[in-house]
N, C-alpha and C positions, 0 to 999 in steps of 0.2 A: 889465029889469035886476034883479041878486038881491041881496038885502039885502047882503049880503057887499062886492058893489061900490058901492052908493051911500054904504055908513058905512067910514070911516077905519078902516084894518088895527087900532090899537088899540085900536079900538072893539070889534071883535066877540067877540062870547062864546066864551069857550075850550071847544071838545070835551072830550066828555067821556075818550077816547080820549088828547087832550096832557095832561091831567090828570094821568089814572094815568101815562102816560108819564113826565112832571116827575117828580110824586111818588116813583113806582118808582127812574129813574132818580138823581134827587137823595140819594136816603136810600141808593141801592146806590154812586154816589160817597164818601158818607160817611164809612160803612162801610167801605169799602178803604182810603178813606186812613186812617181810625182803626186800622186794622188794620193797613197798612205803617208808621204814627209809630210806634204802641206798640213790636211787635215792632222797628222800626231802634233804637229808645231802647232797650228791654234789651239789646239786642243791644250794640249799643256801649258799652253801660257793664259788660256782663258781670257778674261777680261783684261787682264795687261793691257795686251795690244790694241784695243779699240779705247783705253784708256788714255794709252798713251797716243792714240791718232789725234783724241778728242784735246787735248790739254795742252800738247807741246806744238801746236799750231799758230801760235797769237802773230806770228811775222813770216813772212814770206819764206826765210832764212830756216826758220824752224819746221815751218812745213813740207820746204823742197829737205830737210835732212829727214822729217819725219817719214816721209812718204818712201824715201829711199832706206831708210834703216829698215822699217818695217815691210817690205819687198824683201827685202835681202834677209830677214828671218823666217820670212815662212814661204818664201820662193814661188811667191804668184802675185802679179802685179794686178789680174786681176781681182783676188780677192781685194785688195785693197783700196780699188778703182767702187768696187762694188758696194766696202765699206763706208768708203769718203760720200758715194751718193746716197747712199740710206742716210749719212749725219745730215749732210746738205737738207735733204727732202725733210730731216724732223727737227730743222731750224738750229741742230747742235752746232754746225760749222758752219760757217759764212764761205758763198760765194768765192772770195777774194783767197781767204788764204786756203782753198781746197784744190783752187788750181796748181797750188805749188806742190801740195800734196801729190797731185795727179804727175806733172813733172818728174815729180823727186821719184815717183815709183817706178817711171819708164826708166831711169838712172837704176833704180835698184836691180831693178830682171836682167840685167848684164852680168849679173855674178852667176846667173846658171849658165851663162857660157864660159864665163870663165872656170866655173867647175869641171864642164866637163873638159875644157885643152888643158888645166894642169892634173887632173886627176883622172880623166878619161885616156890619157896620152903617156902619162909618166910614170906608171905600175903593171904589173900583171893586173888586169882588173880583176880576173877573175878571184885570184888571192888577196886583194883589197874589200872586194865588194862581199865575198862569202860573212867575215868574222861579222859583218855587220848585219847580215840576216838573220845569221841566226844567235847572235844578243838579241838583237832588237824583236826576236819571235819569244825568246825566253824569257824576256823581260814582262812580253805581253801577257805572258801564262803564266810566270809566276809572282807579280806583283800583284797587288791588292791593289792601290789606288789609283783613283781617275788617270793622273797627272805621271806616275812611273809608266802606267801602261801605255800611254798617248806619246810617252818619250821614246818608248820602244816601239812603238807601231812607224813614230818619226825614222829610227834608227834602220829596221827592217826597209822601209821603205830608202832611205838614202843607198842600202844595197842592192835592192832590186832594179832601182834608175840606172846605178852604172853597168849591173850586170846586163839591162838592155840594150846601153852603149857598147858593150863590147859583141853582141850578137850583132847590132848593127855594122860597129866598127867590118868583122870577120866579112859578114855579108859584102857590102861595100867594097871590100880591099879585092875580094876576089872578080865582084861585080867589075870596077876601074880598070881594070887589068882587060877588059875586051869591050867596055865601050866607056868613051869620052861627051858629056854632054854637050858638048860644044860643034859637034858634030853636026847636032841637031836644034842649036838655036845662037843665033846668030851674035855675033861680038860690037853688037851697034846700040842704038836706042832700043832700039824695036824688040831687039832681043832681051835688051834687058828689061823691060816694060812688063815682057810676059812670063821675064824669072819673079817679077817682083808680086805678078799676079797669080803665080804658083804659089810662094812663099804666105801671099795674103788666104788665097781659096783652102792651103793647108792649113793654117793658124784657125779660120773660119773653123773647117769642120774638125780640129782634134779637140781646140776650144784649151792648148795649151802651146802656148809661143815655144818655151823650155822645150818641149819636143822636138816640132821644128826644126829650132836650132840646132837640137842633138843631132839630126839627119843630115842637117846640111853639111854639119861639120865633120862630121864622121866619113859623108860622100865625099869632100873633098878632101881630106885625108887621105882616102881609100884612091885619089884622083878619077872619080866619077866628074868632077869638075873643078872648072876654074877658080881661083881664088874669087876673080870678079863675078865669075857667075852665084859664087856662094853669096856673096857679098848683098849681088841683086838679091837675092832669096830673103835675108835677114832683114834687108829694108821692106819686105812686105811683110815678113813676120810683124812686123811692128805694127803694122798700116791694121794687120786680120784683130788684133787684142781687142780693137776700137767696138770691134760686135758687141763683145762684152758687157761693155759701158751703157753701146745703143741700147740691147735689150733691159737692161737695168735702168734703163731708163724709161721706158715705155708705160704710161700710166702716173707719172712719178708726176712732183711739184716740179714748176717754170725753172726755180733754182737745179734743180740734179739734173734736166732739160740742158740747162747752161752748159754744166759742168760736161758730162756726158759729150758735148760739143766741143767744148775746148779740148780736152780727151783728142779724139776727130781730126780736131785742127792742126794739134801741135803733131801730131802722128804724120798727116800729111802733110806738111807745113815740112817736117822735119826728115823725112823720108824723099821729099820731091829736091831738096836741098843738096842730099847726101848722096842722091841717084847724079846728080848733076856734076856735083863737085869730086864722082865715083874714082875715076882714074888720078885724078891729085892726092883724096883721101888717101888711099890705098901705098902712093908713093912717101907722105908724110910717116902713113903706120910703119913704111922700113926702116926711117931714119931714126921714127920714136922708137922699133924696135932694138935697133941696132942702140941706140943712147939708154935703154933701160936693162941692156941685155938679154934680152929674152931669144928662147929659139927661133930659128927663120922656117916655124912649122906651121901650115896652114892654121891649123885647130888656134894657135897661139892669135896670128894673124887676124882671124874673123872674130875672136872675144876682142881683141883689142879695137877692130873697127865697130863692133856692134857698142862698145862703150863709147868710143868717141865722138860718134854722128849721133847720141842720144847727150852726152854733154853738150853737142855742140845746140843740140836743139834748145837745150835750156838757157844756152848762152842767148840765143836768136830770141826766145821769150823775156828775158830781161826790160831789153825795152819796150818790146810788146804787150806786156802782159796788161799796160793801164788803157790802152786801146781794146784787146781783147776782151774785155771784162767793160768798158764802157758799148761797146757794138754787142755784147750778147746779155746784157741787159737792158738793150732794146728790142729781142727776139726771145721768143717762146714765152709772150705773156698772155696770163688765161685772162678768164673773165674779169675772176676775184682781183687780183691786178691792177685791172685799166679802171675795176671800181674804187680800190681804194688810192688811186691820186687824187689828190686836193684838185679840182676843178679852177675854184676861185682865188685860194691863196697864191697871189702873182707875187713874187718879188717886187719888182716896182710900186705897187700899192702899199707896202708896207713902210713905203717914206711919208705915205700922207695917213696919218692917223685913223682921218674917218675914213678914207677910202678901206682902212685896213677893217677897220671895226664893223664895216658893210661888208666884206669880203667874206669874214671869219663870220657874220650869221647867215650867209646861203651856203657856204659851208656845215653851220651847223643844220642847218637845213634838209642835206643830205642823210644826217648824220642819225636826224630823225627819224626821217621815212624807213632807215635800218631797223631803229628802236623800235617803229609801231610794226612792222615786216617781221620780226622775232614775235611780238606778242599776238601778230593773229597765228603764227605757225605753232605755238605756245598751245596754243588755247584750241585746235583743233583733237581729236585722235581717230587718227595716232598721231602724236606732236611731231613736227619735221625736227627732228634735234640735227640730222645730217643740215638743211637748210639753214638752222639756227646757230652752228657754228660757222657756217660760212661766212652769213653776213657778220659773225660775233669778230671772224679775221678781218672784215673790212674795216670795220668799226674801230677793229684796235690799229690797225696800219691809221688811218683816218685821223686818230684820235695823238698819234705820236705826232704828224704834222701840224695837227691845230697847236700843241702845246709847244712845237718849236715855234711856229709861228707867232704867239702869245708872247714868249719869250722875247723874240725880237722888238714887240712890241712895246714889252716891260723893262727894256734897257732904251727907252726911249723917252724922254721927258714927255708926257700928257696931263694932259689938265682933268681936275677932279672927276669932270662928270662921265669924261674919257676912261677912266680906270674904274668906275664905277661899272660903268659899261661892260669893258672887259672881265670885270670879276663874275657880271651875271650871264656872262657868254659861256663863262665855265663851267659855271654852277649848273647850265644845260648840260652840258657835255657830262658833268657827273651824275646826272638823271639819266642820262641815256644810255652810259655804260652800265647804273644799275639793274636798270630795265630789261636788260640785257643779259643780264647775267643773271634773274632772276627767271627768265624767260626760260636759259639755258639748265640750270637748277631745275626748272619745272619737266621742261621735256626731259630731262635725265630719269626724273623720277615717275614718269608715267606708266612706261611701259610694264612696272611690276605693281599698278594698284589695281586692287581687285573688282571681279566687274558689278555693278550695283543692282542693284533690282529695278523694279518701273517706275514706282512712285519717286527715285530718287535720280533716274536717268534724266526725268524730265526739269528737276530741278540743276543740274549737271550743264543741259543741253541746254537753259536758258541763260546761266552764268557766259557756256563758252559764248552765244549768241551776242552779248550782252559786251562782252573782251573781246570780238570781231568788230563791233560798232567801233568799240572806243578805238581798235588801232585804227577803221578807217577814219576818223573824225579830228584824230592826232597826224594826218599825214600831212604834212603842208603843200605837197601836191594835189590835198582834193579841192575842188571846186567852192565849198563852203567852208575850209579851215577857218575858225574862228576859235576865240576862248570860249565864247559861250558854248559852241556846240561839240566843245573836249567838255565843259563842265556838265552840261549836259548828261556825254553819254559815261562819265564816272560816276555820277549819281545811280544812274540806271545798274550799271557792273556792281553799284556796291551793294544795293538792295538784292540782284541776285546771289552774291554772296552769300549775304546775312542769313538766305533763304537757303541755299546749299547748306552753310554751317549748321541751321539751326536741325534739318533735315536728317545731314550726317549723323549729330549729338542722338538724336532720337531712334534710327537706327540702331545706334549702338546702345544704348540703354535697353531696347526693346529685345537684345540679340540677332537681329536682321544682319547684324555683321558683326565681325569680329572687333576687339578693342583696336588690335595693330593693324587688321585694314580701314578700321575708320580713323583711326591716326596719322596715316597717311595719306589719306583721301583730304585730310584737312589740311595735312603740309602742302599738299599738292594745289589745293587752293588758293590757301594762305601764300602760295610763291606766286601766284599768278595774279593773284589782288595786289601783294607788293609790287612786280610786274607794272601793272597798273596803273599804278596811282604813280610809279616814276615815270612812266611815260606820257600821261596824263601833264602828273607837274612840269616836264622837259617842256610838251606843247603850249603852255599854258606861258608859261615865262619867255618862251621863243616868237609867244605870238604879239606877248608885251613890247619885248624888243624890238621888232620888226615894226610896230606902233607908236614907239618912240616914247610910249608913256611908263609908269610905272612900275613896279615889279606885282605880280599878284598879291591877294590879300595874307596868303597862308607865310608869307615872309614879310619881316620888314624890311625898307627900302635899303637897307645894307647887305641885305644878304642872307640875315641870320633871323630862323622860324620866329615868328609871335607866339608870342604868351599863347598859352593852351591849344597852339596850335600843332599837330604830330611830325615830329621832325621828319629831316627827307631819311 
């Protein structure tokens, strides 16, 4: 007779084969249903939830609840890590309150631990987790709209997640019963170093923390291990999330750079903290346990330390976080960046008037060389419009410092000819944004005008020639910047104008082209002659200044056009 049948079925040693089987099988249950809740919850809430990321952020306060609420409804802290960097990256959320966000959400991913030790631990799961499969399959099949069927796929999926846990749990419990992890790694630093490096290498490659934790918790249940050794596990679970961030960050703007990093930080920051403080935490959780009531059940035990050492992280950020955010706003800055700091606006110069009013024209000086750098990329094809927005962000970062700048200067008693000055410092600055934006206008619209014929290429090709002189002649970096040689080369741009227009007009009268492609051919001009003429006017009144004499003749000396003169 073989061992098998003299001892009781529950007796015998589980194969090694149902093992991985369980194992495998449990964790890839998990997994699917983690993967149909989350997506049926976005799904059904739609825009809500990035609505509400986007809105209820304005204070610190609101973004560590927001970050936390919305983790805890759709059960991935990633998603939300991923969400805050996309706002970050497209300028909808600031830096500052997205770090709370980030915060708040490591707070929020403690409630799939806490699901599964009250709900994993305290039913038949199997008779819990059924009714909710199959609603939430029925619901999917026989509902009609987006929003029922996405509630139901949520639904299905909340059954499938525990009925993983319970394959797990089964597996584990029998697993425990003939080996102890501790066996095989040691009860010191060391040992827990490389619980903590398991718990991160797994979070890494399932690429869902909630998993994880469902394994660790289950094995220690099952007493595959230690409380503390579970413990170590969770603190790397935490540490693996940060991949997430990393990769969603890669390519991205300096700001989701940041973000992504403080991510990082507060993870390690808060995890190297909680490794440390491991054997005191762990004795606090009984006393907290024992004063809230709760059972003295591992599963109970590790939700409660995986929340605590994530509050506590947030507590540890409190005072950190003006430091954190001043040190990672002096790291990961691109080009765009370090161009648009104000060079010469010093604080200090702006106690002495004229030092400031010399300050603010090498500034605008910069500000220039953008303006005529748009209009030769304007006026090539294919037009650099990637190019031309870049420098259009330096321009505008650039263009908010001069005008704080200004400001400080305008709460400042100055004498007439001082404010006169400053008025025409501006007046540049609004030539060059226009330039700018017409530059940007033009290359928007290039890429769909039609292509011309010969006789009309070449008048085309001496206009662009013509809008290359002018930006180099307007650059205040070149060797001959003068007004005469900006007035110069607008005369030259405008006569190939006239000659493009008159070209196009005839063209289209003649049929050589259509009415709507020669209508556009003209807008396209006409953007880059306005173009022009404000980056022309920018150099022309910038070069007055810098000469210390009067404003040119198409203004009077106040500021505002002359008679029959074409406004800017």
């Amino acid at each position: 007779m073989s061992l098998a049948e003299e001892l009781p079925l529950d007796t015998v040693a589980p194969s090694l084969f149902s093992i991985l089987a369980g194992a495998f099988g449990g964790v890839g249950l998990f997994l699917l249903g983690m993967h149909l809740l989350t997506d049926g919850l976005k799904l059904a809430a739609g825009r809500a939830l990035e609505e509400l990321l986007q809105r209820s952020t304005s204070t610190p306060l609101k973004g560590l609840a927001a970050g936390m609420l919305i983790t805890t409804l759709v059960q991935s802290s990633s998603a939300v890590t991923v969400a805050s960097i996309g706002f970050v990256n497209t300028g909808l959320l600031s830096l500052g309150n997205a770090l709370w966000v980030i915060f708040g959400s490591n707070v929020g991913t403690t409630m799939n631990a806490w699901l599964v030790a009250w709900l994993g631990f305290s039913f038949k799961i199997d008779a819990f987790a059924l009714p909710f499969v199959g609603i939430g399959a029925a619901t999917m099949l026989i509902a009609r709209g987006q929003r029922p069927r996405s509630l139901g796929q949520a639904l299905a999926g909340f059954g499938v997640l525990f009925l993983g846990i319970d394959v797990l749990k089964d597996t584990f419990s029998s697993f425990g019963a003939e080996m102890d992890i501790g066996q095989y790694v040691g009860q010191d630093l060391l040992g827990y170093l490389l619980l903590v490096g398991i718990g991160t290498l797994m979070t890494v490659l399932m690429q869902a923390s909630g998993a994880v934790i469902a394994i660790v918790i289950t094995a220690a249940s099952g007493g595959l291990m230690s409380i503390e050794a579970a413990c170590a596990m969770v603190i790397g679970t935490n540490i693996g999330t940060t991949f997430t961030a990393i990769l969603s960050a890669v390519g991205a703007t300096s700001n989701a750079r940041r973000l992504a990093a403080s991510h990082v930080f507060f993870n390690l920051i808060t995890g190297a903290v909680a490794l440390a403080l491991l054997p005191l935490l762990i004795g606090f959780l009984g006393v907290l346990r024992d004063w809230l009531d709760q059972p003295a059940s591992p599963a109970v035990t590790i939700a409660m330390f995986h929340t605590v050492f994530n509050v506590l992280g947030v507590l540890l950020m409190v005072p950190a976080s003006g430091w954190l955010l001043r040190t990672l706003s002096r790291r990961f800055t691109s080009r765009e960046e370090e161009r648009a700091r104000p060079r010469y606006l010093d604080a200090n110069a702006a106690t002495v008037p004229d030092l400031a009013l010399r300050a603010l024209r090498m500034e605008l000086g910069r500000t220039q060389a953008l303006a005529a750098a748009c209009l030769q990329a304007a006026s090539t094809r294919p037009a650099g419009e990637d190019a031309i927005r870049e420098q259009r962000e330096v321009l505008e970062a650039l263009s908010h410092s001069i005008a704080e700048y200004a400001g400080r200067l305008n709460a400042a008693i100055l004498p007439p000819t001082l404010v006169e000055e400053l008025a025409r410092s501006l007046r540049v600055l609004q030539y060059q944004e226009n330039a700018v934006d017409g530059s940007l206008q033009a290359a928007t619209l290039a890429p769909g005008l039609a292509t011309v014929a010969a006789h009309l290429t070449a008048a085309e090709s001496a206009f662009s020639q013509a809008l290359a002189a002018l930006s180099a002649a307007a650059d205040p970096a070149a060797p001959a910047y003068a007004e005469e040689r900006v007035e110069a080369a607008l005369h030259t741009a405008e006569d190939a104008y006239a000659r493009l227009k008159e070209a196009l007009l005839v063209a289209g009268a003649h049929a050589q082209l259509s009415i709507p492609d020669m209508q556009q051919l003209l807008r396209h001009a006409s953007l880059l002659r306005r173009a022009a003429e404000q980056t022309a006017k920018a150099a022309r009144h910038l070069s007055a200044l810098d000469a210390g004499i009067a404003p040119p003749r198409d203004e009077k000396p106040d500021g505002e056009p002359a008679e029959g003169a074409e406004p800017a």
